[in-house]
C-alpha positions as CSV (number, residue, x, y, z in Angstrom):
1,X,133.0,162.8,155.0
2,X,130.5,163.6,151.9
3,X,131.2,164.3,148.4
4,X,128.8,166.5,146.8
5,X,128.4,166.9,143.0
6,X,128.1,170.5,141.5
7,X,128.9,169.4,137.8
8,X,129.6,166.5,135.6
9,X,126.9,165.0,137.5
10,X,124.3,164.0,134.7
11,X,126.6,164.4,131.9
12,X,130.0,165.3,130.7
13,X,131.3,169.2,131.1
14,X,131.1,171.0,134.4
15,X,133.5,168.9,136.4
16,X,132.8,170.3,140.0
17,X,133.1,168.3,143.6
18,X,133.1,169.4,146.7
19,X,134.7,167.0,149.4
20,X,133.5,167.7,152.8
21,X,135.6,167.1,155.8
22,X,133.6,167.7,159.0
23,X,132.6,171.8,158.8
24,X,135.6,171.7,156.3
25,X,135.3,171.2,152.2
26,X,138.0,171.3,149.4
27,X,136.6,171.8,145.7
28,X,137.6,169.6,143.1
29,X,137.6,171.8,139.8
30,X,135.0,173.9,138.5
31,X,134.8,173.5,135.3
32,X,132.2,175.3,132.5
33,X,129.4,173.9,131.4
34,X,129.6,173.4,127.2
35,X,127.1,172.6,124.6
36,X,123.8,171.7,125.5
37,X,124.3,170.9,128.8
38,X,125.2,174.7,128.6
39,X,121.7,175.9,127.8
40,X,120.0,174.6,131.7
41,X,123.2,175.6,133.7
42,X,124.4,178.9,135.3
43,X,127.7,180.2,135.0
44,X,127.4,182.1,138.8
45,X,128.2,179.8,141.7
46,X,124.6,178.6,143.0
47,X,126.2,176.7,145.8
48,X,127.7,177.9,149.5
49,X,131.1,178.5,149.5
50,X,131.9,179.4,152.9
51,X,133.2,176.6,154.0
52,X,135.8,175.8,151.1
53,X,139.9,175.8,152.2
54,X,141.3,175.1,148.3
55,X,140.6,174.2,145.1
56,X,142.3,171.7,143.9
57,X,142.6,171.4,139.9
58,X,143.0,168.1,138.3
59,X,144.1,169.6,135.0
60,X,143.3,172.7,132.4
61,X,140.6,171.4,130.4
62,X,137.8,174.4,130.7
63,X,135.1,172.2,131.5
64,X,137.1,171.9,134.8
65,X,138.5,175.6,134.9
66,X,136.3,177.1,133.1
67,X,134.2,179.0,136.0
68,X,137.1,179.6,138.2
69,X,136.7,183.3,137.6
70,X,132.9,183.3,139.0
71,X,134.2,181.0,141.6
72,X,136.3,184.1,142.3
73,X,133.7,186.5,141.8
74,X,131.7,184.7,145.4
75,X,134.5,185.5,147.5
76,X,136.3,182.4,147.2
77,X,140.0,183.6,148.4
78,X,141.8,180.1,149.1
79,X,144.6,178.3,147.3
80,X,144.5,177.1,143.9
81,X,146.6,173.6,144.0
82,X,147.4,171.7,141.1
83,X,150.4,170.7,138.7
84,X,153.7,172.2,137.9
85,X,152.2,172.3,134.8
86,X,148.9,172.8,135.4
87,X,149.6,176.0,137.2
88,X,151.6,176.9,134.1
89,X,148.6,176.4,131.8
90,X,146.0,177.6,134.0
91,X,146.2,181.4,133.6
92,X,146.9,181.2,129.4
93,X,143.5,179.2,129.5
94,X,142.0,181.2,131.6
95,X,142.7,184.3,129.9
96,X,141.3,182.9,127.1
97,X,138.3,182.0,128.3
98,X,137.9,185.7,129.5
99,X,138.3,187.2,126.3
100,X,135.6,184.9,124.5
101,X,132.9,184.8,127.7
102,X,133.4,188.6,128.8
103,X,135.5,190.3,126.5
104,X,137.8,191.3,128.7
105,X,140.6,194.0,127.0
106,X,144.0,193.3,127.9
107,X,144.8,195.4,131.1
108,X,141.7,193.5,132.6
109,X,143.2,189.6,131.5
110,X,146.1,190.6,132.9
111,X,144.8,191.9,136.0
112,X,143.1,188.2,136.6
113,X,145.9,186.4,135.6
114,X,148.2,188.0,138.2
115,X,146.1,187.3,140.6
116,X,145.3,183.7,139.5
117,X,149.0,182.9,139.4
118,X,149.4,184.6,143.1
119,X,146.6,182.0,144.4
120,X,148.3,178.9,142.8
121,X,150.3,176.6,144.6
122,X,152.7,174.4,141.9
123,X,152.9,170.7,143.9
124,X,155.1,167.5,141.9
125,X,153.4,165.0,140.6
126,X,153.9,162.2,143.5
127,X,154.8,164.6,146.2
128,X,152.0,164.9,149.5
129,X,151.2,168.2,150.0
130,X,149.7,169.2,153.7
131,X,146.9,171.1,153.9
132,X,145.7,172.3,157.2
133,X,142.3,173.3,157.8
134,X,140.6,175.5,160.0
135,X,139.7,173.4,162.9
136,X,143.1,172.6,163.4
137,X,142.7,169.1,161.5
138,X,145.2,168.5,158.2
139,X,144.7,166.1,154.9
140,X,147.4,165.5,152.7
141,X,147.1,165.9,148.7
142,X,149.2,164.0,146.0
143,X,148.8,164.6,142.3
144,X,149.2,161.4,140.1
145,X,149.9,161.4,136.3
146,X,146.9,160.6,134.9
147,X,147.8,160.5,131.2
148,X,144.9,163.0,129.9
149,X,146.5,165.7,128.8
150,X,149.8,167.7,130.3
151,X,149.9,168.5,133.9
152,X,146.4,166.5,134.0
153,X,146.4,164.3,137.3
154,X,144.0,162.2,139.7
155,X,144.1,163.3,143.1
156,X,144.3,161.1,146.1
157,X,143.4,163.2,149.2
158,X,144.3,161.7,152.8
159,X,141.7,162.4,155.4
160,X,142.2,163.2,159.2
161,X,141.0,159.2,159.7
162,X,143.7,157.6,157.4
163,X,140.9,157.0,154.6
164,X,141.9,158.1,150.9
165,X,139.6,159.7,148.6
166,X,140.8,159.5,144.8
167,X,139.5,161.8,142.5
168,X,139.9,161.0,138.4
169,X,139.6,164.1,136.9
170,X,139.9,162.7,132.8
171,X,141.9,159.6,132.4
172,X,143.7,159.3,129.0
173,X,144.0,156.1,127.4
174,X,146.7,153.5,127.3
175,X,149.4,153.5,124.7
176,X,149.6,157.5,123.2
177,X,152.5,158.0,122.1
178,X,153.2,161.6,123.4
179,X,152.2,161.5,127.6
180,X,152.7,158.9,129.8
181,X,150.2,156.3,131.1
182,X,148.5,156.5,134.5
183,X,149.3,154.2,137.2
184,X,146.5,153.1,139.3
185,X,146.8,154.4,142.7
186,X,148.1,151.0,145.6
187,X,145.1,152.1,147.7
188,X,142.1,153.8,148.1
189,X,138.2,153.7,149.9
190,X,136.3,156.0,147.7
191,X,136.8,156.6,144.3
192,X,135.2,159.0,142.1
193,X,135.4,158.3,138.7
194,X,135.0,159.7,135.1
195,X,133.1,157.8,132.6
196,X,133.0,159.7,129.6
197,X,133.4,157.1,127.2
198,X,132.6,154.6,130.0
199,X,130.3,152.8,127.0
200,X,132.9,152.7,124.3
201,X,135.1,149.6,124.7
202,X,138.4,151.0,123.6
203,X,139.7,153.8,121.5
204,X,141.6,153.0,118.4
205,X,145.1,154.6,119.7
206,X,147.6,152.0,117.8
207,X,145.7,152.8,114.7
208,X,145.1,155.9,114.7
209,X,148.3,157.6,112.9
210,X,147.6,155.1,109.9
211,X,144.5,156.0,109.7
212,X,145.0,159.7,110.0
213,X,147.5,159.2,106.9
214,X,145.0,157.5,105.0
215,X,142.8,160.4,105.3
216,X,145.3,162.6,104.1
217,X,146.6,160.5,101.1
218,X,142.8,160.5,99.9
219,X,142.7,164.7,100.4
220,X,145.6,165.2,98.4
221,X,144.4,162.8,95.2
222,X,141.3,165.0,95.6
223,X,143.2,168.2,96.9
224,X,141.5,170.9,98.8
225,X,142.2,171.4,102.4
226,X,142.0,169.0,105.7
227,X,140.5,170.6,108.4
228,X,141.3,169.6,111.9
229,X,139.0,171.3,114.9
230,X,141.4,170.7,118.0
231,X,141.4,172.0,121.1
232,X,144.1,173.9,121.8
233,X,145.6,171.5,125.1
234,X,146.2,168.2,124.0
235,X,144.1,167.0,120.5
236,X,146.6,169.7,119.0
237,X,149.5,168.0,120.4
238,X,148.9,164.6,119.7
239,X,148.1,166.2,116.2
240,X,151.2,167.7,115.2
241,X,153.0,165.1,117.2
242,X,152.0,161.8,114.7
243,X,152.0,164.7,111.5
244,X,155.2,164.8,112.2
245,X,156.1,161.2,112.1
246,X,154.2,160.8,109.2
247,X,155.8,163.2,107.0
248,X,159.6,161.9,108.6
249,X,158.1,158.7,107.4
250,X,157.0,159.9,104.1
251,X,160.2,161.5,103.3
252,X,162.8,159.2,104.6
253,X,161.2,156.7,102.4
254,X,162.4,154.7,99.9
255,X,159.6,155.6,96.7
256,X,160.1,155.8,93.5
257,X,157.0,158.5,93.0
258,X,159.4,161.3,93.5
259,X,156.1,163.7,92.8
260,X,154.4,162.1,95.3
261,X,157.2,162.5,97.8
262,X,157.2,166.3,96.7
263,X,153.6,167.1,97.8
264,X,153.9,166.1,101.2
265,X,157.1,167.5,101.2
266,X,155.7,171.2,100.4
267,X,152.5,170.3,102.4
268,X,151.7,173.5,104.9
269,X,150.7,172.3,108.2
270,X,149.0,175.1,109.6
271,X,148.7,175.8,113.2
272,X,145.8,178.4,113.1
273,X,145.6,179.4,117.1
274,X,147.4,182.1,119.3
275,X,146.6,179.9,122.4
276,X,147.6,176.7,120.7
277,X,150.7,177.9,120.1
278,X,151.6,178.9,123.7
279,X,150.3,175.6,125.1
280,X,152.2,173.9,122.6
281,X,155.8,175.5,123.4
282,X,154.8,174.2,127.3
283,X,154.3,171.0,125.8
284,X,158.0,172.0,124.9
285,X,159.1,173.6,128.0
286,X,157.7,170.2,129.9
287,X,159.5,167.6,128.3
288,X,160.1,165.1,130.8
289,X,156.6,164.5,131.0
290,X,156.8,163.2,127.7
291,X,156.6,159.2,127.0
292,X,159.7,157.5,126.2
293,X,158.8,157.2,122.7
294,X,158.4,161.1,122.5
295,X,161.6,162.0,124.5
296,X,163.3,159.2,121.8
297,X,162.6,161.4,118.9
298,X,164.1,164.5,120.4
299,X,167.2,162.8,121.5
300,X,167.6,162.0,118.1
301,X,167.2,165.7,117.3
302,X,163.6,165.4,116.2
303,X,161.6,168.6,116.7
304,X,157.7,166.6,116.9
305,X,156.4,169.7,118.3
306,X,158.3,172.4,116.1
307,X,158.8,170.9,112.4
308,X,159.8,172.8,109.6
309,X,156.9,171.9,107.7
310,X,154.6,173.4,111.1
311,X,153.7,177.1,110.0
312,X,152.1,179.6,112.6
313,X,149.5,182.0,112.1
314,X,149.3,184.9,114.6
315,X,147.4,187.9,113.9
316,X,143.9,188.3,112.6
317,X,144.9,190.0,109.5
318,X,147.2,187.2,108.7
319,X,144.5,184.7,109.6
320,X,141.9,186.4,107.5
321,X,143.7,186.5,104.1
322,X,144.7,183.1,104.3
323,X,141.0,181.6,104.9
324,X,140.0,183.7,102.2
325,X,143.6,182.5,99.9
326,X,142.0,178.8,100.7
327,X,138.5,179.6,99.4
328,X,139.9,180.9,96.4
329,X,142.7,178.5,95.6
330,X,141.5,175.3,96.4
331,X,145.4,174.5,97.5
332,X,146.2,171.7,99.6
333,X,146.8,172.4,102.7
334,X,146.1,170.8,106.9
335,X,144.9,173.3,109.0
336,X,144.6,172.4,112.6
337,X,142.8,175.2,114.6
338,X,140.7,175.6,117.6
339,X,138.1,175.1,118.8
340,X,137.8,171.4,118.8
341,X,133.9,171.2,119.2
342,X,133.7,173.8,116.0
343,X,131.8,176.0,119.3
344,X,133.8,179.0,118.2
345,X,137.4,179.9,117.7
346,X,139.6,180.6,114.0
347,X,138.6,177.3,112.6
348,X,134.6,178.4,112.2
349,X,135.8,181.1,109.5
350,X,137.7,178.1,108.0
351,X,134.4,176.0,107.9
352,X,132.3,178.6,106.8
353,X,134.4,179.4,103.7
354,X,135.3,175.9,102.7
355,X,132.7,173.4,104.3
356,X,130.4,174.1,100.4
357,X,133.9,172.6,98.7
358,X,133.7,169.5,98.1
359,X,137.5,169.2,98.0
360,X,137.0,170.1,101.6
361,X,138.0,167.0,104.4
362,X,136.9,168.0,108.0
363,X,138.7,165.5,110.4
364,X,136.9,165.6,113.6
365,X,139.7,164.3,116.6
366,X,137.3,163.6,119.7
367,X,134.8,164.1,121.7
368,X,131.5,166.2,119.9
369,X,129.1,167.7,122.9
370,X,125.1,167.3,121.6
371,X,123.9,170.8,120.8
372,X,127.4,171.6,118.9
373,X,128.6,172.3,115.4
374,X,130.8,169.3,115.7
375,X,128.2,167.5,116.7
376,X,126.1,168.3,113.6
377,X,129.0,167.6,111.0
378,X,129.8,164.5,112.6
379,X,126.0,163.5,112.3
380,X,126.6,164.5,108.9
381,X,124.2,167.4,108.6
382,X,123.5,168.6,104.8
383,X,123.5,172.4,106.2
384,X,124.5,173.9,109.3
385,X,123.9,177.1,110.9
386,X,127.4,179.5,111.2
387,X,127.1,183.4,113.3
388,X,123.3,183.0,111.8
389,X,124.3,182.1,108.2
390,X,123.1,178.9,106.6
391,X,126.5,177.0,105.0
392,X,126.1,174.0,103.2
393,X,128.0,171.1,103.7
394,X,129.3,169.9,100.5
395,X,133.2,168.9,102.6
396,X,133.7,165.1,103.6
397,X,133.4,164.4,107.0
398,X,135.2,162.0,109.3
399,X,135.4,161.0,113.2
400,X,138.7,159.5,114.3
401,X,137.9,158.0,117.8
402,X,141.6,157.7,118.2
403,X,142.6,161.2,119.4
404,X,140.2,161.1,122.2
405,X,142.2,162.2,125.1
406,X,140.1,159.8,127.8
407,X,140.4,156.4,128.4
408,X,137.7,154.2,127.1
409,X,136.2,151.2,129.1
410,X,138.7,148.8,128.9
411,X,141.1,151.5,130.5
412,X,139.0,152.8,133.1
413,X,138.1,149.1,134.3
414,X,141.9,148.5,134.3
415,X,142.6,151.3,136.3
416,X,140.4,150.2,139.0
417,X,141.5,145.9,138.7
418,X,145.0,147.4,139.5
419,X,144.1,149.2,142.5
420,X,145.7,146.8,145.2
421,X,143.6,147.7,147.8
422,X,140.2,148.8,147.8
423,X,137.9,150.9,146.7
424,X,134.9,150.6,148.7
425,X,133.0,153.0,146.7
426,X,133.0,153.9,143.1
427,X,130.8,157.1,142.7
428,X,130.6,157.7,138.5
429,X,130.5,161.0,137.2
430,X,131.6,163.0,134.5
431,X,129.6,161.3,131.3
432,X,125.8,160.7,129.8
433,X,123.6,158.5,132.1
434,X,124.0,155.8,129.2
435,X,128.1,155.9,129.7
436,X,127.6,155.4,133.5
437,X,125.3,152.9,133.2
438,X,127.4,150.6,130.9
439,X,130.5,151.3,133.1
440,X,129.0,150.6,136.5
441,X,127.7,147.1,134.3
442,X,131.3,146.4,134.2
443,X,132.4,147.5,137.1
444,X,129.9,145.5,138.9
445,X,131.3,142.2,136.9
446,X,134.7,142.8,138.0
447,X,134.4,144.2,141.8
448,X,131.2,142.5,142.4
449,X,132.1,143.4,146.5
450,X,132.3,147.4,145.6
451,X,129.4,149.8,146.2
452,X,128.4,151.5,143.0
453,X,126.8,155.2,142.7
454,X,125.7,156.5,139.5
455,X,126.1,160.1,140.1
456,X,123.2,160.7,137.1
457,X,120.5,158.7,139.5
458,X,121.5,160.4,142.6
């Protein structure tokens, strides 16, 4: 057995492993390179395929999907494993990725998609899957919740001599209030973990609705708009999920300041993202993946996903005249829109209209790749380069660590102290060489008996 590293090796977008088994190999993800790391990698598959049975897909994230359709394009013709709700997310995503990379027309997505959804086998979280390979051998797959995003799961992969391989994919943190927490697997040899935020400590999670209130309090004294750049699966879930609760808070209240109480209560919340939308009503569709907290709310005939207040915008047209109704008005308003490293997508219109406003607040919910617009407004640029147009930046700007849909340190450490037995071997992947580092620091402290590999040194 081998595990070699196609992506995510030196940094953190391009999730791609291949796990060799004898002559045999299974491909974990194979995901898109994004941002700078973007600039020194190849979207065409530079590695021999010939010997891979299945990809198996840890969640819908595109950094991990994202060159599926090159992957494709080789001659790859195995199964696609993953999710219940992976599988059902897979194809919109993919689609979408499509249209922005290739411009493919309709007729051609839908061509793709049909034949994405004919390679994908839906397994249950917690159920082993057997997968037979060529020489007559057979491993066994299970998908574990791993608390990322929907449908997002580790893998633990049973090989022909009883060892177990576990691979992370992204981890969420402990404690959202939408998805459930992973549970750390009772055993494994090798694990192969992701370390994105390895060199944060922990991730402000408890906090974060307060804090995301406060931010809006201070944008409606000033008015203006709140922009929110989200990717479409997950940030803009966990978005409209703690909006929600906010305004029900807000409005069930007891203040006296009934003109206070009437601003939020005609405050748009505008979801500004065809793809969004359809990811969101799978959110919907998947509710028993929810935590207990979020399945609480809609037994109580709460709609966290679906409020009143929640306004859609489809077409272009529609899109279009309201950016342009914004720039003019100066109305307050939240607008959450992809894409969620301002890398392209509706919300770059919204930024280049009202980023000179000073009325503006941009709320930036996660992870910023170097080399990105998010990146530059979280560094808090003066001016910033939009489709070749200098805008200034006049908005206020604010991270909010909270949303990050990853586990931080603390978790990831967890995550391995609660593995009963084992691992062996921790390989790190999936984050900066700084992030490995400081995690395999920690690592070392707490499973001073475990053989560390820093993917970035290898």
């Amino acid at each position: 057995m081998d595990i070699i590293h196609h992506g995510a090796k030196t940094g953190v977008t391009g999730s791609c492993h291949e796990l060799m088994i004898g002559k045999s190999s299974l491909l974990i993800d194979c995901g898109l390179f994004q941002g700078a790391e973007a600039k020194h990698q190849q979207l065409n598959i530079e590695f021999d395929i010939k010997h891979i049975e299945a990809l198996l897909v840890t969640h819908s994230h595109i950094d991990h999907i994202g060159r599926i359709p090159w992957l494709l394009a080789a001659g790859f013709s195995g199964p696609i494993y993953a999710t219940e709700a992976t599988a059902a997310l897979l194809p919109l995503m993919l689609e979408d990725g499509l249209k922005i990379q290739l411009g493919f027309n309709e007729k051609q997505c839908q061509q793709f998609t049909q034949l994405i959804k004919q390679k994908i086998r839906p397994v249950p979280y917690d159920c082993w899957a057997k997968l037979v390979l060529l020489n007559g051998e057979s491993v066994s797959v299970r998908f574990r919740q791993a608390g990322h995003i929907l449908g997002s799961a580790y893998i633990e992969i049973k090989l022909p001599d009883q060892r177990t391989v576990v691979f992370s994919g992204d981890l969420g943190p402990s404690n959202t209030p939408l998805l459930s927490d992973p549970i750390s697997p009772l055993s494994v040899d090798v694990l192969v973990l992701e370390s994105t935020y390895g060199d944060k400590p922990h991730h402000d999670v408890i906090e974060r609705e307060s804090q995301l209130r406060q931010l809006i309090e201070h944008s409606l004294r000033d008015g203006g708009a709140i922009l929110i750049p989200a990717f479409s699966v997950g940030r803009t879930q966990e978005l409209l999920f703690d909006i929600e609760n906010i305004l029900a808070d807000v409005l069930s209240g007891s203040s006296h300041d009934n003109e206070h109480q009437k601003v939020w209560k005609t405050l748009p919340v505008i979801l500004d993202s065809p793809l969004a939308q359809k990811i969101t009503e799978q959110y919907r569709h998947f509710h028993e993946l929810w935590s207990k907290e979020a399945k609480d709310r809609r037994y109580i005939g709460r709609h966290p996903l679906a409020f009143e207040q929640c306004i859609t915008i489809e077409s272009h047209q529609d899109h279009v005249e309201l950016v342009n109704r914004l720039k003019h008005s100066g109305e307050p308003a939240i607008i959450v829109a992809a894409s969620g490293m301002c890398s392209g997508g509706r919300i770059m219109n919204y930024l280049k209209a009202l980023l000179p406003d000073v009325r503006t607040d941009v709320i930036l919910a996660g992870y910023q790749a170097v080399g990105t617009v998010g990146r530059q407004l979280l560094d808090q640029n003066n001016q910033i380069v939009i489709n070749d147009e200098t805008v200034e930046v006049n908005a206020k700007v604010y991270g909010l660590s909270g949303y990050s849909a990853h586990a931080a340190q603390d978790d990831l450490v967890k995550f391995v102290e609660q593995i009963e037995d084992g691992p062996s071997v921790i390989r790190i992947v999936h984050g900066d060489k700084e992030a490995q580092s400081r995690l395999a620091d920690k690592l070392i402290s707490c499973r001073p008996d475990v053989e560390i590999v820093i993917a970035a040194e290898l």
